[in-house]
KEZA-334431 format. One record per residue (C-alpha): residue number from 1; residue in three letters; x, y, z. Coordinates in steps of 0.5 Angstrom, whole numbers. Each point is the difference from the previous one (the first is absolute). Layout:
<pt pos="NUM" code="ala" xx="X" yy="Y" zz="Z"/>
...
END
This chain:
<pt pos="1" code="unk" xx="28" yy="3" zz="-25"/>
<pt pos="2" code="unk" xx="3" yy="-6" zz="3"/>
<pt pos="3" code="unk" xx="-5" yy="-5" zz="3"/>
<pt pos="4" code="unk" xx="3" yy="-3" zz="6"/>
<pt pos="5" code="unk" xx="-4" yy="-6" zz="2"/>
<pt pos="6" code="unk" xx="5" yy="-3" zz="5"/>
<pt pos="7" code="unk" xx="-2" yy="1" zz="8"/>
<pt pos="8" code="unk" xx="4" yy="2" zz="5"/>
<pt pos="9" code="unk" xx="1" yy="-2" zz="7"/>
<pt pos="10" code="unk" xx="-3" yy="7" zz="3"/>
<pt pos="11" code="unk" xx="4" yy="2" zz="7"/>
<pt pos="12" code="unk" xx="-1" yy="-3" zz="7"/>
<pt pos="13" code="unk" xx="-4" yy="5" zz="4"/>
<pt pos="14" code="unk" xx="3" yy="0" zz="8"/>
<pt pos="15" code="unk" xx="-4" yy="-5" zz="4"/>
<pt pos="16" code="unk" xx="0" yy="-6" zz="5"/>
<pt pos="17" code="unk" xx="3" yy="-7" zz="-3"/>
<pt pos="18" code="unk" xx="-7" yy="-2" zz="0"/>
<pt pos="19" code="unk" xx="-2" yy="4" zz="-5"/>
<pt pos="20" code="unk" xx="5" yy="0" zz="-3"/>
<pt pos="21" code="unk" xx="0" yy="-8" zz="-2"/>
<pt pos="22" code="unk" xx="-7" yy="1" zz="-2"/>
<pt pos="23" code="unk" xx="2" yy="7" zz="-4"/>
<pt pos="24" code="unk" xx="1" yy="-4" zz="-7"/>
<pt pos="25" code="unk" xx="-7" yy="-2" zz="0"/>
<pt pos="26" code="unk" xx="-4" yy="6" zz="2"/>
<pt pos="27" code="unk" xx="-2" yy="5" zz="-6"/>
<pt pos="28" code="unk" xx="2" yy="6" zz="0"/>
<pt pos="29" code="unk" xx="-8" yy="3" zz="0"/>
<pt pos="30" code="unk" xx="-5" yy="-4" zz="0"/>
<pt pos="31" code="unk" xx="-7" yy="3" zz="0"/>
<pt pos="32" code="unk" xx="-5" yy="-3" zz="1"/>
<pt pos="33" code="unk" xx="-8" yy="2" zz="-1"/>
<pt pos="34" code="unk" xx="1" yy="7" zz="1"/>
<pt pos="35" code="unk" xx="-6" yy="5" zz="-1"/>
<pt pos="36" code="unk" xx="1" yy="8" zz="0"/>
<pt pos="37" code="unk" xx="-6" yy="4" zz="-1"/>
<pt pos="38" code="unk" xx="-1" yy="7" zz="0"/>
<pt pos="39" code="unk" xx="-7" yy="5" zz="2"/>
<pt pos="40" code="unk" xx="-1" yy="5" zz="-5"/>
<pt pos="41" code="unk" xx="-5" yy="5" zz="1"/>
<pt pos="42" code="unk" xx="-4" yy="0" zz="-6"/>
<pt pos="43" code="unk" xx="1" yy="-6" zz="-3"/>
<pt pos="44" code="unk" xx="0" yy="-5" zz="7"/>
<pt pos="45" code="unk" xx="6" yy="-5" zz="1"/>
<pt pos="46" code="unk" xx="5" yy="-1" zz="-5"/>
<pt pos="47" code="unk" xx="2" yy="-8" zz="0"/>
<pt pos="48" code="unk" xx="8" yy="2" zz="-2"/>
<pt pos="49" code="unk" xx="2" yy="-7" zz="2"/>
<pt pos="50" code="unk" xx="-5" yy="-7" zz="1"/>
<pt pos="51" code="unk" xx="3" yy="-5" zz="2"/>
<pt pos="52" code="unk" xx="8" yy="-1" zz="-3"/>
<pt pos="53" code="unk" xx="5" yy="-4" zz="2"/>
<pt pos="54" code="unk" xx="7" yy="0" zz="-3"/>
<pt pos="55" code="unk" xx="6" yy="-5" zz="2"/>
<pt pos="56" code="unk" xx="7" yy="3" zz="-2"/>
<pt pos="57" code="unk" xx="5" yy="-4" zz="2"/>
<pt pos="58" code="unk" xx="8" yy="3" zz="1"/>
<pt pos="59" code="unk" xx="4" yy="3" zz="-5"/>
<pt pos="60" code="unk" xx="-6" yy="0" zz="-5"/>
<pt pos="61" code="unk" xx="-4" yy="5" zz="-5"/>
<pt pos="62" code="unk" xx="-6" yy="1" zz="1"/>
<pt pos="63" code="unk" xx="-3" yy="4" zz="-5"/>
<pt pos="64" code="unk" xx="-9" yy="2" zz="1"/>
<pt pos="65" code="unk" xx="-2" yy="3" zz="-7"/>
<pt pos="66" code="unk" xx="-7" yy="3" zz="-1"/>
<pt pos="67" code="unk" xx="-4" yy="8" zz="-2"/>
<pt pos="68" code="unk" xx="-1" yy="5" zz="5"/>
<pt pos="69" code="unk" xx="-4" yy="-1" zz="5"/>
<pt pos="70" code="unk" xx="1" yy="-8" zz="1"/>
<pt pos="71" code="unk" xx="3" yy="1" zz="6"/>
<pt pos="72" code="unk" xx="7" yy="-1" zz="-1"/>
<pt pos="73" code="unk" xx="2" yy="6" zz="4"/>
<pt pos="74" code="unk" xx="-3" yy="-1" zz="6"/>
<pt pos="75" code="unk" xx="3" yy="-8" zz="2"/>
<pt pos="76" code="unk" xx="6" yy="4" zz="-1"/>
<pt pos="77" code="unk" xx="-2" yy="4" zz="6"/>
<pt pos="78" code="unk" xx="-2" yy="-6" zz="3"/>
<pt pos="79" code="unk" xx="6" yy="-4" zz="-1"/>
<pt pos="80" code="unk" xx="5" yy="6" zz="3"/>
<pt pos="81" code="unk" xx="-6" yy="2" zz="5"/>
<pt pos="82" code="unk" xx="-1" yy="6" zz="-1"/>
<pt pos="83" code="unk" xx="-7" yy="-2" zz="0"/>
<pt pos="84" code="unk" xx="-3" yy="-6" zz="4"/>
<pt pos="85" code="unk" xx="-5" yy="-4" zz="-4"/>
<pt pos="86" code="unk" xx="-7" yy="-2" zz="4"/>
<pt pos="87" code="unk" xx="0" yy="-7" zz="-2"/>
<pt pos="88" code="unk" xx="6" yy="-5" zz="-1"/>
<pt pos="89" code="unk" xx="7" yy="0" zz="2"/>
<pt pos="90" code="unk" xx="7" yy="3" zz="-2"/>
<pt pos="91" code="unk" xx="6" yy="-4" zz="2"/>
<pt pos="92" code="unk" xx="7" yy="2" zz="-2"/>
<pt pos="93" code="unk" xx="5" yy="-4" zz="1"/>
<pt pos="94" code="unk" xx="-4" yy="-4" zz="5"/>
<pt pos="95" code="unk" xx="-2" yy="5" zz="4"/>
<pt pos="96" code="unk" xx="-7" yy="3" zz="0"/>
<pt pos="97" code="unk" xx="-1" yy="7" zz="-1"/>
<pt pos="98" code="unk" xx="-6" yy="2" zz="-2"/>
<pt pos="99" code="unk" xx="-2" yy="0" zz="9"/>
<pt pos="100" code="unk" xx="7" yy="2" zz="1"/>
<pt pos="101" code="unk" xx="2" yy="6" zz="6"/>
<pt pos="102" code="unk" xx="3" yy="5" zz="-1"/>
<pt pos="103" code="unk" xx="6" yy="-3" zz="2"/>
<pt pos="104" code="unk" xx="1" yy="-6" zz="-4"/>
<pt pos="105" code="unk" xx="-3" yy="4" zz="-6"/>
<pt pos="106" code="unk" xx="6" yy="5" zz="0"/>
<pt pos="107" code="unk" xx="5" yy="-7" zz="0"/>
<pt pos="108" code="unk" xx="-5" yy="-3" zz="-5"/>
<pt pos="109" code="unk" xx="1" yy="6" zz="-5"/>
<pt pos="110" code="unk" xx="9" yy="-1" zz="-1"/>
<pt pos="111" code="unk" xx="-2" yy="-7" zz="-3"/>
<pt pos="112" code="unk" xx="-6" yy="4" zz="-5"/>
<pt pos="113" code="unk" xx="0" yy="6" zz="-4"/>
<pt pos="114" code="unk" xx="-4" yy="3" zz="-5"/>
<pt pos="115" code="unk" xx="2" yy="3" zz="-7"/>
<pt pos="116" code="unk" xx="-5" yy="6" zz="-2"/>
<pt pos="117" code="unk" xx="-2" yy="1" zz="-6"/>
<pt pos="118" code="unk" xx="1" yy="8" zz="0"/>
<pt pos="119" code="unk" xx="7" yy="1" zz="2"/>
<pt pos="120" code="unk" xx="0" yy="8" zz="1"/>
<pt pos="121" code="unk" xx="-7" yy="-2" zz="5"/>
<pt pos="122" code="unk" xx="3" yy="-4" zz="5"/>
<pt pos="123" code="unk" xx="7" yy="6" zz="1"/>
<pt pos="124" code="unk" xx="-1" yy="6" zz="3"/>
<pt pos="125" code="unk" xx="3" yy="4" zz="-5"/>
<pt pos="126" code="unk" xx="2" yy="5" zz="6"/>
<pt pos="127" code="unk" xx="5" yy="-6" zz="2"/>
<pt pos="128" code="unk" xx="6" yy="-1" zz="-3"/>
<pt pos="129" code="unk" xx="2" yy="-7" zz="-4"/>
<pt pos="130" code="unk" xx="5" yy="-2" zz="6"/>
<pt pos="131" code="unk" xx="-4" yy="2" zz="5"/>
<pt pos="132" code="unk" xx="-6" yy="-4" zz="-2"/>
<pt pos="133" code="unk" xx="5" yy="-6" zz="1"/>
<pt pos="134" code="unk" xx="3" yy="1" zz="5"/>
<pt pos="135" code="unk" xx="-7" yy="2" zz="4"/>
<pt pos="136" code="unk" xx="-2" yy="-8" zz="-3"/>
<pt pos="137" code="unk" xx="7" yy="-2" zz="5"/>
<pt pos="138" code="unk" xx="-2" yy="4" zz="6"/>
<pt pos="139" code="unk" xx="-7" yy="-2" zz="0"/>
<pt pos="140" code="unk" xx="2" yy="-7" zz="1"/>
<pt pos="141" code="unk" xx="6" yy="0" zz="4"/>
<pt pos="142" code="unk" xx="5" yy="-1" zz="-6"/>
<pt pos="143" code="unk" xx="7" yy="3" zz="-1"/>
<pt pos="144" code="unk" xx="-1" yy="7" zz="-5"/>
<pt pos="145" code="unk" xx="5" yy="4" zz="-2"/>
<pt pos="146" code="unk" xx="3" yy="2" zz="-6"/>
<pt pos="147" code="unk" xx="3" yy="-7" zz="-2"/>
<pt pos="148" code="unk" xx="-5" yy="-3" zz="1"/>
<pt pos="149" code="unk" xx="-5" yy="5" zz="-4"/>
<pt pos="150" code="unk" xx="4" yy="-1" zz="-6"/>
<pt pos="151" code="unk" xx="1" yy="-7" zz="1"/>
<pt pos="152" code="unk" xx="-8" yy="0" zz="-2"/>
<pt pos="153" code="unk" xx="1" yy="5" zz="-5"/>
<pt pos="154" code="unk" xx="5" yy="-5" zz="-4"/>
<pt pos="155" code="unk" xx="-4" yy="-7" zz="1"/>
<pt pos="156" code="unk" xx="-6" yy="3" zz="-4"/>
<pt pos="157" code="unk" xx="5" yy="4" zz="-5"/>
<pt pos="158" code="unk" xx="0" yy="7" zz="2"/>
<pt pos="159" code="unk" xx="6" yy="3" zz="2"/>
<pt pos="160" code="unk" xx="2" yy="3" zz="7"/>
<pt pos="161" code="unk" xx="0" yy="8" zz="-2"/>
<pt pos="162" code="unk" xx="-8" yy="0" zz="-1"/>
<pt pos="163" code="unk" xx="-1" yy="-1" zz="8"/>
<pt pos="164" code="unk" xx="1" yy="8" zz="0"/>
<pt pos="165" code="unk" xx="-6" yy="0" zz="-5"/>
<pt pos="166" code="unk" xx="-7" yy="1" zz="1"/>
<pt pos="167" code="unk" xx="-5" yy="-4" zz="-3"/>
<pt pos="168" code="unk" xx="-2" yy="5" zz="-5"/>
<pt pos="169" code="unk" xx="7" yy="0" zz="-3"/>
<pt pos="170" code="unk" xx="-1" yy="-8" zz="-2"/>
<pt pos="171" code="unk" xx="-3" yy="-2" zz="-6"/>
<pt pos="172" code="unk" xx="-6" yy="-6" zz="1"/>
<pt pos="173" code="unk" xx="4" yy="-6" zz="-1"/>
<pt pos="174" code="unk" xx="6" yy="4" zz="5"/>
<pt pos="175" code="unk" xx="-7" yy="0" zz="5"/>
<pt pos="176" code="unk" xx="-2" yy="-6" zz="-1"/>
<pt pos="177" code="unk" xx="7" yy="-3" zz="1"/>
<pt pos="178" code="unk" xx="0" yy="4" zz="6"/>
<pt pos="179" code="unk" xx="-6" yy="-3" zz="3"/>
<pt pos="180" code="unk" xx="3" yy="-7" zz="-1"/>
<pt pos="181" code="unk" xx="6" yy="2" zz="4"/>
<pt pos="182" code="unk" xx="-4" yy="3" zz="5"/>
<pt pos="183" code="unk" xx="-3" yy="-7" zz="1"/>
<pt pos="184" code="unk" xx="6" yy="-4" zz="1"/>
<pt pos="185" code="unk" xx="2" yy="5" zz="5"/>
<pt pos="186" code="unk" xx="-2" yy="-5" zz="5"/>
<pt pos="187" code="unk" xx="3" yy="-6" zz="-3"/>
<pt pos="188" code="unk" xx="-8" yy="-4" zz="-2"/>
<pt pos="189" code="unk" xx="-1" yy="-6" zz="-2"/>
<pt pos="190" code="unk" xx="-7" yy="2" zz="-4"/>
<pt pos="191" code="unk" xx="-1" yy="5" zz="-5"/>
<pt pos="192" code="unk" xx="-6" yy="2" zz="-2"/>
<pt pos="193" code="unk" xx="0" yy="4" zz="-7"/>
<pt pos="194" code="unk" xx="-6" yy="4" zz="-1"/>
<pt pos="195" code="unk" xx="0" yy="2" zz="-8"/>
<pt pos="196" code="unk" xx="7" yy="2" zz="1"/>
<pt pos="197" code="unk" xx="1" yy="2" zz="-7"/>
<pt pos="198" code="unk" xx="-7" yy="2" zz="-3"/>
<pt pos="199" code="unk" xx="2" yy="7" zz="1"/>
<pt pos="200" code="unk" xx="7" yy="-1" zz="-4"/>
<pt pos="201" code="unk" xx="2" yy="0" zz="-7"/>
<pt pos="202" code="unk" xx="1" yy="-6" zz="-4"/>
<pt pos="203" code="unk" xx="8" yy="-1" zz="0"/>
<pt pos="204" code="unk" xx="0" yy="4" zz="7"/>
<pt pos="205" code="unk" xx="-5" yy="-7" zz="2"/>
<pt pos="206" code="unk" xx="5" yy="-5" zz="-2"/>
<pt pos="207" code="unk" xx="5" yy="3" zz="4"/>
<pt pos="208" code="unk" xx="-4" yy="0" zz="6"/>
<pt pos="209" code="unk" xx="-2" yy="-7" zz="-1"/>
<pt pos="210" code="unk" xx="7" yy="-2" zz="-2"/>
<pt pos="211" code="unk" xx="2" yy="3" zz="7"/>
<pt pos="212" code="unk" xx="-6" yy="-5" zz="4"/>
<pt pos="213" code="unk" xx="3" yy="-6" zz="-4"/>
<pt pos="214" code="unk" xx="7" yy="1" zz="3"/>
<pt pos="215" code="unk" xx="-2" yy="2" zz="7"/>
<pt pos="216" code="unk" xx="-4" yy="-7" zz="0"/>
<pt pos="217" code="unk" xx="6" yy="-3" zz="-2"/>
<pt pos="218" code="unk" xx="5" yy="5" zz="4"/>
<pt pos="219" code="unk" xx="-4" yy="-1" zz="6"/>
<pt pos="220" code="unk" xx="-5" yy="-6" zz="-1"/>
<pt pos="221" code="unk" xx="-6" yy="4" zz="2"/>
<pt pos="222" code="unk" xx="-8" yy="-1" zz="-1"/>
<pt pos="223" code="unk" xx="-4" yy="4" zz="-4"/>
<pt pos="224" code="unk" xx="-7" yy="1" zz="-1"/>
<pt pos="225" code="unk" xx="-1" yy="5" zz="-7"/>
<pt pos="226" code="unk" xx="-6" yy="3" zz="-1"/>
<pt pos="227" code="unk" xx="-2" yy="2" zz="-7"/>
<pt pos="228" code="unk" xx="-5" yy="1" zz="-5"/>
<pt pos="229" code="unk" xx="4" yy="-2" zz="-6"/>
<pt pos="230" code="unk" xx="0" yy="-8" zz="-1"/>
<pt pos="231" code="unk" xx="6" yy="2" zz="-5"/>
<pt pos="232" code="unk" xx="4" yy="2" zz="6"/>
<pt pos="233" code="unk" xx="0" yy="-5" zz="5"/>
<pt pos="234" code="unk" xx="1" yy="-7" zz="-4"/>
<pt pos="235" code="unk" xx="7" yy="3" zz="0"/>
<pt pos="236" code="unk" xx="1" yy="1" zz="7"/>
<pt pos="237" code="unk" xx="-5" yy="-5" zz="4"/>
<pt pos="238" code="unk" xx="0" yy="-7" zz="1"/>
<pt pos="239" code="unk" xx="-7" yy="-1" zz="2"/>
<pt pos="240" code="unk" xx="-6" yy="5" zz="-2"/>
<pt pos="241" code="unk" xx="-7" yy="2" zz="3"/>
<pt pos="242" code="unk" xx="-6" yy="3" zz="-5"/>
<pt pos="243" code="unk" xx="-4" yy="4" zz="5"/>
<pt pos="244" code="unk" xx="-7" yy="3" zz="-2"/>
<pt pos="245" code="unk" xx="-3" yy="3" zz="4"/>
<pt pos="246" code="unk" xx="2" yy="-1" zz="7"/>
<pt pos="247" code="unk" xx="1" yy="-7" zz="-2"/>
<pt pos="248" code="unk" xx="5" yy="-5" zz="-3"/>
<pt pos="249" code="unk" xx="-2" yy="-3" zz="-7"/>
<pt pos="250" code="unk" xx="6" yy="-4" zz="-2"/>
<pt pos="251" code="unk" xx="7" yy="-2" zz="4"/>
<pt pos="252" code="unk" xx="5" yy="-3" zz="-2"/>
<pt pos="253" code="unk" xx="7" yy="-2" zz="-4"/>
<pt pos="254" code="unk" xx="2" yy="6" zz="-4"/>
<pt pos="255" code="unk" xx="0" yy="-3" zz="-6"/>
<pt pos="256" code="unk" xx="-6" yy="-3" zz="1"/>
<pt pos="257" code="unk" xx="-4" yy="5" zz="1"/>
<pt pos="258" code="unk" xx="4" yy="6" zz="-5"/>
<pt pos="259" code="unk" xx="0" yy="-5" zz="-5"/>
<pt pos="260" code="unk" xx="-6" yy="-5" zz="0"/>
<pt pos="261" code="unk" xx="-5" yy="4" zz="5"/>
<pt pos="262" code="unk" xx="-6" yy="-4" zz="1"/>
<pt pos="263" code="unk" xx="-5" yy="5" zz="3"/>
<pt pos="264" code="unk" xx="-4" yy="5" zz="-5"/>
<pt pos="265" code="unk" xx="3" yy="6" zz="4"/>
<pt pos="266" code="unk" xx="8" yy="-2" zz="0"/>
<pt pos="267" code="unk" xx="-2" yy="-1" zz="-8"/>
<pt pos="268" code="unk" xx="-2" yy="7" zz="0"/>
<pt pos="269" code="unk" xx="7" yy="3" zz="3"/>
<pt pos="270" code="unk" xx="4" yy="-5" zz="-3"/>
<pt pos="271" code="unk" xx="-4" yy="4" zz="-6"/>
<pt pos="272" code="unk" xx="1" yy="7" zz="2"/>
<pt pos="273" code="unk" xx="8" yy="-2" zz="-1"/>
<pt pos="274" code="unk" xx="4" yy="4" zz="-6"/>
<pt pos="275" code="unk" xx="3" yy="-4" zz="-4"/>
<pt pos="276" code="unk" xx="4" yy="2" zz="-6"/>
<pt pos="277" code="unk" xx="-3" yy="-3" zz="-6"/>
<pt pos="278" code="unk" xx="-8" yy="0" zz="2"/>
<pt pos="279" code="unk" xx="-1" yy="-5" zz="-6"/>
<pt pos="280" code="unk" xx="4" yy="-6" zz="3"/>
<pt pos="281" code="unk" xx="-3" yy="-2" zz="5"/>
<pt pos="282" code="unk" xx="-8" yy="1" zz="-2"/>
<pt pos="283" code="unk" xx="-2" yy="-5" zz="5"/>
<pt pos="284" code="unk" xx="1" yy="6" zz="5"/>
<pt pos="285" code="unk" xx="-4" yy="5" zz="-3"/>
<pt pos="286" code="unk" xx="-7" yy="0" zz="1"/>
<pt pos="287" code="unk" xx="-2" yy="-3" zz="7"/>
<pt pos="288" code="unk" xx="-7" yy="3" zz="0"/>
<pt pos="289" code="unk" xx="1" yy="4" zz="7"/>
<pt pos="290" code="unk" xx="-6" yy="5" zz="0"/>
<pt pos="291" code="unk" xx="-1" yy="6" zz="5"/>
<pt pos="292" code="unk" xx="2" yy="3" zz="7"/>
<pt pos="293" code="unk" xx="3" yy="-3" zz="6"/>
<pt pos="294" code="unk" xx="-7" yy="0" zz="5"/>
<pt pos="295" code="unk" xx="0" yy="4" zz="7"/>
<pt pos="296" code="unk" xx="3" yy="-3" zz="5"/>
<pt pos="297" code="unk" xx="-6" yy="3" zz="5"/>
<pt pos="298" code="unk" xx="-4" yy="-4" zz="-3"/>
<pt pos="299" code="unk" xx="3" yy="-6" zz="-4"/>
<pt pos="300" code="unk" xx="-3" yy="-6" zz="-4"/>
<pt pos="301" code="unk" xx="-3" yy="-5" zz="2"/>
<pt pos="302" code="unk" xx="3" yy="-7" zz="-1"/>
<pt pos="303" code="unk" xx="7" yy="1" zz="-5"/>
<pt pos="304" code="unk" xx="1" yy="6" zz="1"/>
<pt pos="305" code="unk" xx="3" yy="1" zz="-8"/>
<pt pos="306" code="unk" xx="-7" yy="-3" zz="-3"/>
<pt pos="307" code="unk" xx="-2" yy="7" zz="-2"/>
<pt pos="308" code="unk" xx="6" yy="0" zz="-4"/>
<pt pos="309" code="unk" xx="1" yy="-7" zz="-2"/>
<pt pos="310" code="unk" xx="-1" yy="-3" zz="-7"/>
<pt pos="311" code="unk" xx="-1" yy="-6" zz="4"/>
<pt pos="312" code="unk" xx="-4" yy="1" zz="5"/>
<pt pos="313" code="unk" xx="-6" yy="-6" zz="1"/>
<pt pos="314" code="unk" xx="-6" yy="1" zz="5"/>
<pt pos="315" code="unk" xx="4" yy="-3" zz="5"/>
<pt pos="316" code="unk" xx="6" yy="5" zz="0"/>
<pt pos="317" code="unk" xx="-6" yy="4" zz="2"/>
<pt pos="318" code="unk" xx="-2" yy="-3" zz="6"/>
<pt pos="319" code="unk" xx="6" yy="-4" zz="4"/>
<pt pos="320" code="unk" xx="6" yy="4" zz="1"/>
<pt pos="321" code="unk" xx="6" yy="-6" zz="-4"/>
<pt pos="322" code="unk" xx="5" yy="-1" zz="5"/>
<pt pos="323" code="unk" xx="8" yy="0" zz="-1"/>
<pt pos="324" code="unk" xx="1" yy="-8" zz="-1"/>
<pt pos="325" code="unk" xx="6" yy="-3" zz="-2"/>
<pt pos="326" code="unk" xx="-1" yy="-3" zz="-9"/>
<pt pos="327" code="unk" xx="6" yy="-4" zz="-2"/>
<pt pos="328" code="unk" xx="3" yy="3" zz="-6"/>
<pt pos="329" code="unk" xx="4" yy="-1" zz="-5"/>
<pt pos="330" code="unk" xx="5" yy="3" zz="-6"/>
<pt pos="331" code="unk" xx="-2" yy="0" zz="-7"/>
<pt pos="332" code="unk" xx="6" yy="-4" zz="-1"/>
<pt pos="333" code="unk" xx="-2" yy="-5" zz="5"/>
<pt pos="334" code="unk" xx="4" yy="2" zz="7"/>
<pt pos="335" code="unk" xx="-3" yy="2" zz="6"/>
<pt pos="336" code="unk" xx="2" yy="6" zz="3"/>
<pt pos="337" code="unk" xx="3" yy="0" zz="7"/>
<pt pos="338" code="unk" xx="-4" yy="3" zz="6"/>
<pt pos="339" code="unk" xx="-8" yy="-1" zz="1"/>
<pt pos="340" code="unk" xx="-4" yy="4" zz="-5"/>
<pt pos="341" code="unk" xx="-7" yy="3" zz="3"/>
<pt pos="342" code="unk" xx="-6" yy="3" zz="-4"/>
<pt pos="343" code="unk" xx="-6" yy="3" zz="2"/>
<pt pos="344" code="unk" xx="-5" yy="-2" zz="-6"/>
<pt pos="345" code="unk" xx="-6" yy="-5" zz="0"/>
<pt pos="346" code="unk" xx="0" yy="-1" zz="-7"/>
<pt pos="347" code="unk" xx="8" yy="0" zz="-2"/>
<pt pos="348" code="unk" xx="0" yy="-5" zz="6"/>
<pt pos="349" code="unk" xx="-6" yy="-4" zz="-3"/>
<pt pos="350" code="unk" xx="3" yy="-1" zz="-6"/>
<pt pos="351" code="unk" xx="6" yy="-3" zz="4"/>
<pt pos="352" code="unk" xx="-4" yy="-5" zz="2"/>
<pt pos="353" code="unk" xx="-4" yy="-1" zz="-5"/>
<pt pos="354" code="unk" xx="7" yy="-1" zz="-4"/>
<pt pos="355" code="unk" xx="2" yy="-5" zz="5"/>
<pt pos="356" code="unk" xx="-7" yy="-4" zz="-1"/>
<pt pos="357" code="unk" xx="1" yy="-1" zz="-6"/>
<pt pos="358" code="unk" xx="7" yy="-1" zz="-1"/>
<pt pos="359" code="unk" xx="2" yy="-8" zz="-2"/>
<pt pos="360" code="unk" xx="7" yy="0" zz="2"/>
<pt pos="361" code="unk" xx="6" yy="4" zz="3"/>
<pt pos="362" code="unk" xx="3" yy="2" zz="-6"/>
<pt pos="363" code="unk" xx="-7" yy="2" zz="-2"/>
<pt pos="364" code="unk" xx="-1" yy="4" zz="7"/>
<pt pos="365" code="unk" xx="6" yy="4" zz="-1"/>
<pt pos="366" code="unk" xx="-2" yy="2" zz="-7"/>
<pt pos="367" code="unk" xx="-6" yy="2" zz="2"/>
<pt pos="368" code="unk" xx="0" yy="3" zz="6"/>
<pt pos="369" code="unk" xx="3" yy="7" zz="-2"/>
<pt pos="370" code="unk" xx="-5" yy="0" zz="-5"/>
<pt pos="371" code="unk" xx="-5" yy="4" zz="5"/>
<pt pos="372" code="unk" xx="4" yy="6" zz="-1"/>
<pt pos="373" code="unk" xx="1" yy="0" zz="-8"/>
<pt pos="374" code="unk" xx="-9" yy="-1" zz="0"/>
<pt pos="375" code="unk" xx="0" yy="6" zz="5"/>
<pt pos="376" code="unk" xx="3" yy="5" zz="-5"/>
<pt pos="377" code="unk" xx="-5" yy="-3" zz="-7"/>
<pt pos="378" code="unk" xx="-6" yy="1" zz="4"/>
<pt pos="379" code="unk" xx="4" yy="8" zz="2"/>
<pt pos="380" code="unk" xx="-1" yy="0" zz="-8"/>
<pt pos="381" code="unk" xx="8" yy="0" zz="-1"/>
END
C-alpha cells in the first residue's frame, strides 16, 4: 500500500467571509481536556477518558492506537457527538459542539461523520443498499435519487447494480465500503474511522486503506483512524496518539512515534507488530510488558501503566506524569517535523539528565535518542 504523505487542502465549508479569512487556521478538531465517564452497577464509575486532548489540523490523519478498553471508541463518539463528555470541549471546525442544540448539532453533523467498526451493525439488513443512501440525502436535504446513489456507489468503487442489494447479499469488504459512501452522502469534511478494517481480511484491508488514501486526495479530507494495530496506521497517519487507559501516553509525527517510540507502552505495541523475519530486528523482541490491562472503575494510582511497566519507579506510582513536550531526534541525526510529547517521568528524566551532561551540540544530538535505546536494555531486549 502507497504511503501518502502530501496534505490536501480540505473543501470550505459555507460560512460568512469573516470566518472564511480565518478558516485556514482554525483546526479541523480540536479537543481540549475532555472526560467522559460512566456509572456501572456493581463496579462504580468507569473513567473511559481523563482529561484528553488532541489537535488535528485539516486535511490531516490522525491515527489513536491502543488495547481494548483504552478509550479510543468513546473520543470517537465525542468527536461526532453521539455522546456529549462531562468535561472539556469539542470544536469542530471552529465550532463548538459538545453544548450544541439541536439545531446547530443536525448542521454540525454534515461536516462530521463516523465509520464503524461493524458494517452490517450499522445497516438495517430490511434496507436496501440504495435506500439506505438515499435516506442519508433525504435526512439532510440533499438532492437523492437514483444517479446520485450510483455516483456514491462508484467514488468508493462499487458498481451501481448493488443498489437493488440487501446488506446480507455483500461481502465485509462490499459493507464496510458501503458505510464509507454513507459517510460522504452529506459531502463531510472530517471522517472518523473506527477500526474500519479490523473485521476484514488481509488483502480485503489493503483495498480499503487504498480507497481511503484516494479519497484524501480526491477530496482533501480529514481523517481521525482509530485502530489497535500500530503496524496499520504508520501507513495512513501523520501524526499518532497512544491512549492507555483513557489517557494519551504518547503523540506525536508518525515516524517518530512508529519507529523510535519513547514510551514503555508504544515500545510494547511497536512490539505486538508481525514482521517477516522475527530474527531481524531482536531489539523488538522482548519488551518485558507483563500482565492485564487494569479495571477502568478503579485505576492506579499515579501512571496508570506502572503496574505493567518494566520501568516503573516510586514516583510513577504516586504522581501522574503529564503530557510534555521532549525534543527528539532520528538515529541519523535529524529531527522529525511536528511536537513530540510523552507521558513518562523516567524516559523524560533521562532526557534531561542527557542534555545536562551533554559538552557540545553534536554531542547533544548523539545522545538524545539514547534514552529510547536504554528503554528496550533494562526490558531484557
Amino acid at each position: 500500500m502507497r504511503k501518502v504523505r502530501k496534505t490536501a487542502e480540505a473543501p470550505q465549508v459555507s460560512r460568512s467571509a469573516a470566518d472564511a479569512a480565518g478558516a485556514a487556521d482554525t483546526p479541523a478538531i480540536d479537543v481540549r481536556g475532555v472526560v467522559r465517564h460512566y456509572r456501572s452497577p456493581g463496579r462504580g464509575v468507569v473513567h473511559a477518558l481523563d482529561d484528553v486532548s488532541v489537535r488535528v489540523e485539516r486535511g490531516r490523519v490522525l491515527g489513536i492506537v491502543g488495547e481494548s478498553g483504552c478509550g479510543k471508541s468513546t473520543l470517537a463518539r465525542l468527536l461526532t457527538r453521539l455522546e456529549r463528555p462531562d468535561d472539556g470541549t469539542v470544536e469542530v471546525l471552529g465550532t463548538r459542539i459538545d453544548n450544541a442544540k439541536r439545531g446547530p448539532l443536525r448542521r454540525m453533523r454534515r461536516t462530521i461523520q463516523l465509520v464503524f467498526q461493524d458494517p452490517y451493525a450499522s445497516l438495517d439488513p430490511r434496507q436496501r443498499v440504495g435506500a439506505a443512501l438515499a435516506e442519508v440525502l433525504d435526512v439532510h436535504g440533499l438532492p437523492s435519487g437514483p444517479d446520485r446513489v450510483g455516483e456514491l456507489l462508484e467514488q468508493v468503487g462499487l458498481v451501481a447494480a448493488l443498489a437493488e442489494r440487501y446488506p446480507h447479499q455483500l461481502s465485509g469488504g462490499q459493507r464496510q465500503r458501503l458505510g464509507i459512501a454513507r459517510a460522504l452522502a452529506v459531502r463531510p469534511d472530517v471522517l472518523v474511522l473506527d477500526e474500519p478494517v479490523s473485521a476484514l481480511d488481509v488483502s480485503v484491508r489493503a483495498e480499503i486503506m487504498n480507497l481511503l488514501v484516494h479519497l484524501r486526495e480526491e477530496l482533501g479530507l480529514t481523517f481521525v483512524f482509530i485502530s489497535h494495530d500500530l503496524g496499520m496506521v504508520r501507513h495512513f497517519a501523520d501524526e499518532i496518539a497512544v491512549m492507555y487507559l483513557g489517557k494519551i501516553v504518547e503523540i506525536g509525527p508518525w515516524d517518530a512515534v512508529s519507529d523510535e517510540p519513547l514510551h514503555p507502552y508504544t515500545r510494547a505495541l511497536q512490539a505486538a507488530v508481525l514482521i517477516p523475519d522475527p530474527t531481524r530486528d531482536a531489539a523488538v523482541a522482548e519488551t518485558g510488558v507483563t500482565g492485564e490491562v487494569p479495571d477502568a472503575a478503579a485505576p492506579p494510582t499515579g501512571c496508570r501503566f506502572h503496574p505493567r511497566c518494566p520501568l516503573a519507579e516510586d514516583v510513577c506510582r504516586t504522581e501522574e506524569p503529564a503530557l510534555l513536550p521532549v525534543p527528539v531526534f532520528r538515529k541519523d541525526g535529524t529531527q522529525p517535523s511536528g511536537e513530540h510529547r510523552l507521558a513518562c517521568h523516567v524516559v523524560r528524566r533521562r532526557f534531561a539528565e542527557t542534555a545536562e551532561a551533554a559538552q557540545s551540540p553534536a554531542q547533544a544530538t548523539a545522545h538524545t535518542a539514547a534514552p529510547a535505546v536504554r528503554v528496550g536494555k533494562e526490558t531484557g531486549e
